[in-house]
N, C-alpha and C positions, 0 to 999 in steps of 0.2 A: 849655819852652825859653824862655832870655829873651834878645829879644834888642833890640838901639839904640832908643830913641823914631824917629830919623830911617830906619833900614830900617822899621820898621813903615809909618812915612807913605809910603816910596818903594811897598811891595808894596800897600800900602791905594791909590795911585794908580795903578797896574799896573792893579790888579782892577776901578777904576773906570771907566778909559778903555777896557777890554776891554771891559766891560758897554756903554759908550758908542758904540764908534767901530770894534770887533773886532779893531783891530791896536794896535799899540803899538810905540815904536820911542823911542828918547831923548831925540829932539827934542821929543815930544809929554807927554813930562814933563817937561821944561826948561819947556816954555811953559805946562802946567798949573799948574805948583808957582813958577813967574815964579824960578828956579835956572840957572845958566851952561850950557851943554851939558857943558862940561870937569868940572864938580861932579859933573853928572849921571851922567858916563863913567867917574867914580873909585866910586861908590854901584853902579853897575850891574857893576862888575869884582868886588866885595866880595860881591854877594850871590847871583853868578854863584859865587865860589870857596868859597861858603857854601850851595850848593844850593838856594837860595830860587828861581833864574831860569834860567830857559837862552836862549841867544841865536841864532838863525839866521847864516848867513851874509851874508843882505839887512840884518843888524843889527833885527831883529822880536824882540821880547822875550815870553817865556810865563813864565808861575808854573811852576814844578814843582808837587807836591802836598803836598811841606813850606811852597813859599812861599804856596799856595794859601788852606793853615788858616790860617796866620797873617793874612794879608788877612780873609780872610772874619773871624776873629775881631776884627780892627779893626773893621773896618765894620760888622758889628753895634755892638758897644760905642760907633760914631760914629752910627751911625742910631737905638738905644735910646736914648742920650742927649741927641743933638738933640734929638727928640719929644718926650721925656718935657720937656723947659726950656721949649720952648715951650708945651705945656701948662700949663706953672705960669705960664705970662705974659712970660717972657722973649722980645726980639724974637729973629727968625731968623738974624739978623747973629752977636747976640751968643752967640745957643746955639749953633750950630754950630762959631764960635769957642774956647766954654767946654767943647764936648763934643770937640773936638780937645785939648784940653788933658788931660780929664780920661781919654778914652778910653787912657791910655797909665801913670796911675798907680795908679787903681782896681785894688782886686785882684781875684781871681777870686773870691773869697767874696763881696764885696760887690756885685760887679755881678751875681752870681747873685741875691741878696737884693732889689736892685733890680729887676732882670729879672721874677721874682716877682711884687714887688709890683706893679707894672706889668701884670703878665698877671693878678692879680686884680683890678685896679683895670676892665679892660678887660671881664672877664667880668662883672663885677657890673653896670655899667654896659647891657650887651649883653642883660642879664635882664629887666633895668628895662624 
């Protein structure tokens, strides 16, 4: 399924502030992502009506298990590609910068190829 660069980032910060802080509410992704509350409350209605989120009545937001994969496949794709830039020498600023960008165009072919080489680079290394 494909779906906005911008809902992936929104569920990718869902998943992150859950791992972070174990609740999540709109204002704490307004002030993650430095976004309006009002942006925030038009993104959260959208991916509510798209099954990605369900929302309490204290306004507490949860992944479903549609929005869940999608997150978690962000975040890999943002955490393999950080690491692998800054291995190659890139500062942390600017990989994590570059791996947000690139985590959302990469296809699935290649970042498995990457993926890959990556976990061979790791094994060999781990032999040595």
């Amino acid at each position: 399924m494909k779906i906005r660069e911008s809902a992936e980032n929104y569920l990718e910060t869902i998943l992150i502030l859950t791992k972070r802080q174990g609740s999540v509410r709109s204002i704490d992704i307004a002030k993650e992502l430095g976004f309006s509350k009002a942006s925030v409350s038009v993104a959260m209605k959208k991916l509510r009506e798209n099954g990605c989120i369900k929302m309490d009545s204290d306004g507490y937001i949860t992944l479903t298990d549609k929005g869940r994969s999608i997150a978690e496949a962000i975040y890999e794709r943002h955490t393999l590609l950080s690491n692998w830039l800054m291995q190659l020498g890139v500062d942390r600023e600017r990989a994590v910068e570059d791996a947000c960008q690139i985590e959302h165009v990469i296809s699935d072919e290649s970042f498995e190829a990457l993926k890959g080489h990556v976990a061979k680079r790791k094994d060999s290394k781990c032999k040595s």
